[in-house]
VOGU-3710 file (C-alpha; in Angstrom, 3 decimals, decimal comma):
1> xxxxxxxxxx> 139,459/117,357/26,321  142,392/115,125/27,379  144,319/116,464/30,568  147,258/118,659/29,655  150,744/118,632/31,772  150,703/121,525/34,223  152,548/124,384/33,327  154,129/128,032/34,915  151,211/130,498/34,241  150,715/134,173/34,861
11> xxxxxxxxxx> 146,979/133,386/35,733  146,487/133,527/39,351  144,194/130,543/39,779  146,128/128,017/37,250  149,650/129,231/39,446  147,478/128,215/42,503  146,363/124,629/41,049  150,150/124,581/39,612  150,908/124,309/43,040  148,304/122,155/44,841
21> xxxxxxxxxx> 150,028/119,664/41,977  146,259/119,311/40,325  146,177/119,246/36,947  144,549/121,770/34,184  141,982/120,209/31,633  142,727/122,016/28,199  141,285/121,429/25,247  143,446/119,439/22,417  144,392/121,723/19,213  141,945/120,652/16,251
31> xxxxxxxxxx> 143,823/118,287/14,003  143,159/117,336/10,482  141,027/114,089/9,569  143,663/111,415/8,782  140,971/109,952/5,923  139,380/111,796/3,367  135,834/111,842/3,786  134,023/109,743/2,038  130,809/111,524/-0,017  128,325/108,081/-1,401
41> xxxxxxxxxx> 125,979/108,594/-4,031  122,763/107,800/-3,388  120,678/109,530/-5,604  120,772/111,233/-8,728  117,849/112,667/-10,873  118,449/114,654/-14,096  114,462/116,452/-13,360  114,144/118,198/-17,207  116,537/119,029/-20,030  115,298/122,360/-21,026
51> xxxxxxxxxx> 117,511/122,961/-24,510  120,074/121,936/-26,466  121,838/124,234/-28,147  124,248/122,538/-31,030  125,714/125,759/-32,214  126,605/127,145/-28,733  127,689/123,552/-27,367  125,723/124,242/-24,327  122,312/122,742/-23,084  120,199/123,740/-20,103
61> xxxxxxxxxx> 118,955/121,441/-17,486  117,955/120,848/-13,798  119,138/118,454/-10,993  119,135/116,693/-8,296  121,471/115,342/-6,402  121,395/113,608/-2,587  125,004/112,384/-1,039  125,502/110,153/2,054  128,806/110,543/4,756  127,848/107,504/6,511
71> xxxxxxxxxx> 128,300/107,724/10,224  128,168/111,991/9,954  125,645/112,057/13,221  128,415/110,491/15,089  130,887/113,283/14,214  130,592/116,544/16,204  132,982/118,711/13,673  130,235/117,744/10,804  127,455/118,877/13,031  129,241/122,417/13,525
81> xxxxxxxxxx> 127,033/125,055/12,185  124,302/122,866/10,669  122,605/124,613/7,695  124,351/127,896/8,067  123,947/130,681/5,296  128,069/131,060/5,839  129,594/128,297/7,543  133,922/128,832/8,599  136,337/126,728/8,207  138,045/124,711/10,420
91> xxxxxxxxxx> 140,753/122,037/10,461  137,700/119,050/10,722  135,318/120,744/8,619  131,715/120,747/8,973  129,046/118,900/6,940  127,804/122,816/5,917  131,040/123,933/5,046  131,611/120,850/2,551  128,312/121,165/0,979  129,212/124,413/0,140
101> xxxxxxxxxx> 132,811/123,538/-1,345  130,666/121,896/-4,023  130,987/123,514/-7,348  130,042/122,691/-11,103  132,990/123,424/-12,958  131,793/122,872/-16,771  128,519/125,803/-15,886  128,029/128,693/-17,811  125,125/129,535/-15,525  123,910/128,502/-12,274
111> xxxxxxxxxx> 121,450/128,889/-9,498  120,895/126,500/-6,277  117,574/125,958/-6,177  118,160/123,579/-2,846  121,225/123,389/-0,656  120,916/122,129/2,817  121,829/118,853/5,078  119,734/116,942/6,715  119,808/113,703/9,355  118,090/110,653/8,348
121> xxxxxxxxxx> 118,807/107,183/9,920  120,318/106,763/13,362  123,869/107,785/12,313  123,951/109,458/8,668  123,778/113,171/6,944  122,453/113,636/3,966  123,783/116,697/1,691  120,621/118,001/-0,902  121,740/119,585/-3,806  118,738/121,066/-6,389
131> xxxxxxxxxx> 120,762/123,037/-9,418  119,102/124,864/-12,803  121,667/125,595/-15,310  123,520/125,760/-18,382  126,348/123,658/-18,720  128,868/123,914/-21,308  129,264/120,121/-23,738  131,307/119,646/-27,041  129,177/117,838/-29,446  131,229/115,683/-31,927
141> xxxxxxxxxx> 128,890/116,560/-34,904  130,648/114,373/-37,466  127,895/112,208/-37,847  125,091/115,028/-38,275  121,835/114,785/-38,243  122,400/110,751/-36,953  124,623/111,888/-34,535  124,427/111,211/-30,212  125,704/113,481/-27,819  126,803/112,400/-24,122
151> xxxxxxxxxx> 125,285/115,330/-22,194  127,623/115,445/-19,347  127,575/117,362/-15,767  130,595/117,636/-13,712  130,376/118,071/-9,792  133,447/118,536/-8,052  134,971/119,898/-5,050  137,587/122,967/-3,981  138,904/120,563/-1,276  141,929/119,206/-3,129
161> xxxxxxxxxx> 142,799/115,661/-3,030  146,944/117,355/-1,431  144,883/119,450/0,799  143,802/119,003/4,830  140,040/118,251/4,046  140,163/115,783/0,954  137,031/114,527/-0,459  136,240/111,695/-2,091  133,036/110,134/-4,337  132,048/106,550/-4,197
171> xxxxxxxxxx> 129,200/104,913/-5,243  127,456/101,012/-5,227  125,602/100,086/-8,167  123,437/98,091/-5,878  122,144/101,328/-4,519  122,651/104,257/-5,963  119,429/105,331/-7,906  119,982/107,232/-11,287  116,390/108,469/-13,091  116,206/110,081/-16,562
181> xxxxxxxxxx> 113,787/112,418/-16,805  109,936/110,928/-17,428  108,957/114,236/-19,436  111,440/114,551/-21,792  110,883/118,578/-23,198  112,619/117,557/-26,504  111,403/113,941/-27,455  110,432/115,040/-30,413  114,154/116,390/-31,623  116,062/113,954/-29,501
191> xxxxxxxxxx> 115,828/110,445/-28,305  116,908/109,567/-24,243  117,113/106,139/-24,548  120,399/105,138/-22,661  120,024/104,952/-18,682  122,516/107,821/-16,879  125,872/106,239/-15,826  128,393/108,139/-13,242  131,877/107,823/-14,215  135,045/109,203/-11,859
201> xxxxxxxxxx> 137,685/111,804/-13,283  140,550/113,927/-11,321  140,720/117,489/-12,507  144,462/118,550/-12,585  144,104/122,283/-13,156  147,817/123,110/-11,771  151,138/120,932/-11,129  150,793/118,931/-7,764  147,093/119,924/-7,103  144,096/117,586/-7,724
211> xxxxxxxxxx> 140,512/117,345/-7,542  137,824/114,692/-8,129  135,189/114,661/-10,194  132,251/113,095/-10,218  130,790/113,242/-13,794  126,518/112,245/-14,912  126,239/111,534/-17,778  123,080/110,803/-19,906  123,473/110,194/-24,013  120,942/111,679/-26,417
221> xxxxxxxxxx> 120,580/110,798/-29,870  118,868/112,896/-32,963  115,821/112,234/-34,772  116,955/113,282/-37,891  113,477/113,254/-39,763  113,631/116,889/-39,659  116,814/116,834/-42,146  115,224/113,797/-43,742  112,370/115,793/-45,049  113,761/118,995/-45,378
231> xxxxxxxxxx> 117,336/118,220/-47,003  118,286/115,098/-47,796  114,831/114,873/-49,870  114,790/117,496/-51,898  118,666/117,226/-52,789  117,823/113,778/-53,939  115,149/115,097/-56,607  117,144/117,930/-57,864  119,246/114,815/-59,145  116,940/112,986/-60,735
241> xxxxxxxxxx> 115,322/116,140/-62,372  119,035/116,655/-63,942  118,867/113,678/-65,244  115,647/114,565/-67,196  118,039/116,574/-69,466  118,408/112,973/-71,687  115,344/113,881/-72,540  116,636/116,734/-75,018  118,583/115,724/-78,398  122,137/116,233/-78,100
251> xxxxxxxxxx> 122,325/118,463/-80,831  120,119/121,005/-78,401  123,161/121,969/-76,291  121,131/125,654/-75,258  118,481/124,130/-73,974  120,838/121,305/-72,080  122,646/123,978/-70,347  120,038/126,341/-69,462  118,076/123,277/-67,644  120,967/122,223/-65,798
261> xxxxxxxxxx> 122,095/125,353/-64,892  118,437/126,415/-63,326  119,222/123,080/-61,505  122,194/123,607/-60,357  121,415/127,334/-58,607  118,505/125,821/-57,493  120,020/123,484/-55,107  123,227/125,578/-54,188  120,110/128,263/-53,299  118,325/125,792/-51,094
271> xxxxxxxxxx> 121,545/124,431/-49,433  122,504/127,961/-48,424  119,000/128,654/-47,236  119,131/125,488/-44,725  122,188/126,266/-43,409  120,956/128,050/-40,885  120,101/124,353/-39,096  123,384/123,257/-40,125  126,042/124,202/-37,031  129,039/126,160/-38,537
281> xxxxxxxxxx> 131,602/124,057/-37,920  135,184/123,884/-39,330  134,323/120,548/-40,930  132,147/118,546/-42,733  129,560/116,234/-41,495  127,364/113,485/-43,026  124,922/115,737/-44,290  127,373/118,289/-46,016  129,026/115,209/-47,797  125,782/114,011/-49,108
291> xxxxxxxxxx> 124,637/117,353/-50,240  128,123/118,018/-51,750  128,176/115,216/-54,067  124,360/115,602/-55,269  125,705/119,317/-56,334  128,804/117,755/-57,723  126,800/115,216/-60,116  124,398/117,580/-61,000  127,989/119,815/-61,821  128,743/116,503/-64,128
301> xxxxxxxxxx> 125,543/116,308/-66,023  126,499/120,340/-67,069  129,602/119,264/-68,651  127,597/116,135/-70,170  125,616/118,477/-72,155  127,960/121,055/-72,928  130,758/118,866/-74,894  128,725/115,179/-75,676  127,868/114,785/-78,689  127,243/111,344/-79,742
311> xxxxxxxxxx> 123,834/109,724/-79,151  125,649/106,082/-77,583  127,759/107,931/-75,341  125,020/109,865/-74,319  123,376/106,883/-73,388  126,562/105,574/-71,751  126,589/109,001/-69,434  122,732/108,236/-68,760  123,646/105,106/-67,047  126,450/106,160/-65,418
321> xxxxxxxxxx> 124,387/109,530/-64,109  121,757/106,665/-62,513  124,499/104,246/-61,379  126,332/107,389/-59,502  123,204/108,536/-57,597  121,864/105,384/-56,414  125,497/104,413/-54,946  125,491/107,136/-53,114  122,193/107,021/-51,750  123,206/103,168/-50,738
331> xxxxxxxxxx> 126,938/104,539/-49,121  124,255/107,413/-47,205  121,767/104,502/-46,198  125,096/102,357/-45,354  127,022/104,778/-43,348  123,623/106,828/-41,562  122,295/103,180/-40,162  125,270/101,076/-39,776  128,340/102,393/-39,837  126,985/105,484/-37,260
341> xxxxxxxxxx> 125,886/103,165/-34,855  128,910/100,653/-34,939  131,007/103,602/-34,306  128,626/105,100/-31,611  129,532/101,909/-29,551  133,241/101,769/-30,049  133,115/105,362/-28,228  130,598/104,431/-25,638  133,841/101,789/-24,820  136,239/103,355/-25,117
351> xxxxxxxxxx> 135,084/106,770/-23,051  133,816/104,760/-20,280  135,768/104,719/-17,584  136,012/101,809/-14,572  134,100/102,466/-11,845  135,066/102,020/-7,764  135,167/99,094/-6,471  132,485/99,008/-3,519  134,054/98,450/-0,254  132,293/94,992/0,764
361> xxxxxxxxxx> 134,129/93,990/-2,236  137,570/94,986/-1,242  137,202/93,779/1,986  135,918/90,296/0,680  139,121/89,887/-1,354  141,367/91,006/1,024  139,983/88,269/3,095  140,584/85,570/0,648  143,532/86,142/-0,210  144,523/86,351/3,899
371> xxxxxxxxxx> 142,615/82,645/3,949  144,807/81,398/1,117  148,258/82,587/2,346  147,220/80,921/5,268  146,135/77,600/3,857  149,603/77,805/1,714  152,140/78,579/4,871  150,053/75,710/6,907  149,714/72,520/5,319  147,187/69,898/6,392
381> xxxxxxxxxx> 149,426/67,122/8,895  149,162/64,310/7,343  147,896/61,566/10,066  149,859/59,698/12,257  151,629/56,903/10,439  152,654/53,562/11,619  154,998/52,300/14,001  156,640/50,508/12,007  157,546/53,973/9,523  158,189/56,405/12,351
391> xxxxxxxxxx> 161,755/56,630/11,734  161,753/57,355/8,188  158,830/59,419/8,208  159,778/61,473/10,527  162,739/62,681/8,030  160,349/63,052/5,710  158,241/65,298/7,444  161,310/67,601/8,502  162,015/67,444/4,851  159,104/68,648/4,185
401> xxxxxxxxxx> 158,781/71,512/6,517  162,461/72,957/5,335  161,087/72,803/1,730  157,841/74,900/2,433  159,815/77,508/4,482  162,578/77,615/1,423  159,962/78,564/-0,800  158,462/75,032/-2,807  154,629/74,989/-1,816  154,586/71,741/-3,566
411> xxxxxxxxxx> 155,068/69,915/-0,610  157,262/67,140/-1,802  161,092/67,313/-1,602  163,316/68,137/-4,433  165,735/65,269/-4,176  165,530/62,363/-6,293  165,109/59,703/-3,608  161,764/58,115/-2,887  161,594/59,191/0,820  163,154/62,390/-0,265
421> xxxxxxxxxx> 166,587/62,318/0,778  169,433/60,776/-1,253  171,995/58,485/-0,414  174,443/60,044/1,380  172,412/61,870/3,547  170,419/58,570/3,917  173,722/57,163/5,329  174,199/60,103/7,291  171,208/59,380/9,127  171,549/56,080/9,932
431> xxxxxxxxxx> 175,391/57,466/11,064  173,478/59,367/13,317  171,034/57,479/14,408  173,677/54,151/15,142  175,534/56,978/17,325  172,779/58,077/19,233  171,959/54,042/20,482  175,315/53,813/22,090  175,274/56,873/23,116  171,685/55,983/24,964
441> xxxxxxxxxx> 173,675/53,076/26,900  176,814/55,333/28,347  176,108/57,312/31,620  178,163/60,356/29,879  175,312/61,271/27,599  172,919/61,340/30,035  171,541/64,891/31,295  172,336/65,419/35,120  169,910/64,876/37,813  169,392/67,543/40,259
451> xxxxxxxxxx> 169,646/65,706/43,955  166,160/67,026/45,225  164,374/67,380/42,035  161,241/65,228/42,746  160,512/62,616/40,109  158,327/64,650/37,244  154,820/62,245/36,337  154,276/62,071/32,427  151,167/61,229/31,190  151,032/58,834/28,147
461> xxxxxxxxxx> 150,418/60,761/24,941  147,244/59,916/23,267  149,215/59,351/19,509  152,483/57,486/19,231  154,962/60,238/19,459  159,005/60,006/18,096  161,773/59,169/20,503  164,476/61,995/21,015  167,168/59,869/19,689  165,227/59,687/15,947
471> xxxxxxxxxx> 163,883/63,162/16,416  167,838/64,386/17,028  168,677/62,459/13,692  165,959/63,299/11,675  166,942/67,049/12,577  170,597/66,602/11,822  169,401/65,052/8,410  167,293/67,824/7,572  169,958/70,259/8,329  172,434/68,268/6,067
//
């Protein structure tokens, strides 16, 4: 450790060093890392999904994650207590005791199948996480049985963002590798189609404390063939068997109602014993509408034959009965294959969030935008002109210095004269410079000349330079 200043101690052998004047090597107290550490996210596979429980909002699936703190071999206090069952804590951490700070906060259940960190590369360490669980997800069954579901798992940290041992996730979509799972248990219920995405969240659990989170997430969408053949089917027939009741003469209003009514208990009977694949929720989805209003024509053509009479309006409620049930099975059709999906990818927009910037990438643009400021404060010197223009470009050149240091990048002066100056400080100048000439020929205004200063030897400058008389006046211009 560094040396420490020597100090009175009861000790016998520091009191005797104390006073040979040597100095006592101590080590430094442990201080907290002034960066968060930086977790990278190499790899993430979602293995199997196991079940997917609607009615509980939960489904059951196994992972595996791999993280990267870059540089971690080169870091003693991460390679404290490698691999230990129960690492301590310290003020620099260790790689262990991180990897354990991990935690899944939306798990019902969970069981670490794999936790451990290893060394690969020359300088990195590698944290393995392998998890089977259950994790908790609200579906958003509004659009049931066409429905998708964003299966989401949350991995987070108990390091707080306020605390001494911060964490933080990054990842670069140029490297990070994401894999669905190639033996999908429930293909034949639900459709993995969408590649898994990461997306970054801060949990805020209490006032003034913070944690990230780093969320997978991997949409599913239903097969709804299922509720194709087994509901949406045979509701569709019950309606076209009440309209079968045209059939009878009007005057046979017994017969009427006892057909409709066996129709009507028929399909409140069937809906009722399908509900059990229907999740009770407290509202209605696609599926409950469309079932509702088959039951609620088939409710219609009951009061058709109990008070209709007359054979043309009869008729006239025939058409109607057909026109009703094949607008709604167009508005099902309409809302189950386009609307669904156009709204499906309005969410996917709106609930993703903007991902990191990688760090290349922040460095690149802080370097441009250094290289610009540069090329702004310094403009290109224009090249030497004549010697005929010296003295008024010299002015101008001043001029147009003092207007890049006052702010106008533009490089051109803001007066309305073609040289930049106007006319009284054009008369100024020449004031100035007319001043300077006589003052050239009078002994007064010459500097004095040390008696044994030795003659100095210029050399002749390789571009025409300006004398000090125009240089004096250009500068009293410019100052005007």
């Amino acid at each position: 450790g560094p040396l420490q200043p020597c100090r009175s101690t009861t000790l016998p052998l520091r009191r005797s060093l104390c006073s040979r004047g040597m100095p006592i090597t101590a080590p430094a107290p442990a201080t907290p890392r002034e960066q968060p550490l930086t977790c990278e996210v190499a790899r993430i596979d979602i293995l199997h999904v196991s079940k997917i429980d609607q009615i509980e909002h939960a489904f059951s699936a196994r992972l595996f994650f791999q993280l990267i703190l870059r540089g971690g071999q080169r870091d003693d206090d991460l390679l404290r207590g490698l691999n230990e069952p129960s690492p301590e804590f310290h003020l620099r951490p260790s790689a262990t005791w991180l990897l354990h700070q991990f935690h899944f906060p939306n798990a019902l259940k969970l069981e670490y199948a794999e936790r451990k960190v290893t060394k690969m590369g020359a300088d990195d360490l590698h944290l393995i996480l392998r998890v089977d669980g259950t994790f908790l997800q609200h579906f958003k069954l509004h659009d049931f049985p066409y429905d998708s579901q964003i299966l989401q798992v949350h991995l987070s940290s108990h390091c707080a963002n306020e605390g001494i041992a911060p964490v933080r996730f990054t990842w670069s979509p140029l490297t990070v590798k994401l894999q669905r799972p190639t033996h999908f248990a429930l293909k034949d219920v639900w459709e993995m189609s969408k590649p898994v995405r990461l997306d970054l969240e801060t949990l805020n659990p209490s006032p003034g404390r913070t944690y990230p989170v780093l969320k997978t997430c991997v949409e599913v969408t239903r097969r709804p063939n299922y509720h194709l053949v087994n509901v949406v089917f045979p509701m569709a027939c019950f309606v076209l068997m009440g309209c079968c009741q045209f059939a009878h003469e009007t005057s046979n209003v017994e017969g009427r109602l006892e057909y409709m009514g066996a129709i009507v208990l028929t399909s409140t009977a069937y809906k009722m014993s399908v509900a059990s694949s229907i999740p009770a929720i407290a509202y209605v989805t696609l599926l409950d509408r469309y079932v509702l209003a088959c039951i609620m024509i088939c409710i219609l053509l009951v009061f058709e034959a109990a008070f209709v009479r007359d054979p043309f309006a009869d008729s006239v409620a025939l058409f109607v009965s057909i026109a009703l049930f094949v607008a709604l099975q167009v508005a099902f059709c309409y809302t189950a294959y386009i609307a669904v999906p156009r709204r499906a990818e309005e969410r996917r927009r709106t609930e993703r969030t903007p991902r990191p910037k990688p760090a290349w990438r922040e460095k690149m643009r802080r370097v441009l935008m250094g290289a610009r400021r540069n090329s702004s404060n310094n403009p290109r010197r224009s090249p030497a002109p004549p010697a005929a223009d010296r003295t008024t470009e010299a002015p101008r050149r001043l001029g147009r210095l003092v207007d890049v240091e006052s702010g106008d990048r533009s490089g051109q002066s803001a007066s309305p004269g073609d040289d930049g100056f106007d006319d009284e400080a054009r008369e100024r100048g020449a004031a100035a410079a007319a001043r300077d000439a006589r003052c050239r020929g009078s002994s007064s205004c010459r500097p004095p000349s040390s008696a044994g200063s030795a003659p100095v030897a210029r050399t002749k400058p390789t571009e025409p330079r300006i004398s000090s008389s125009q240089r004096r006046s250009s500068m009293g211009v410019a100052c005007l």
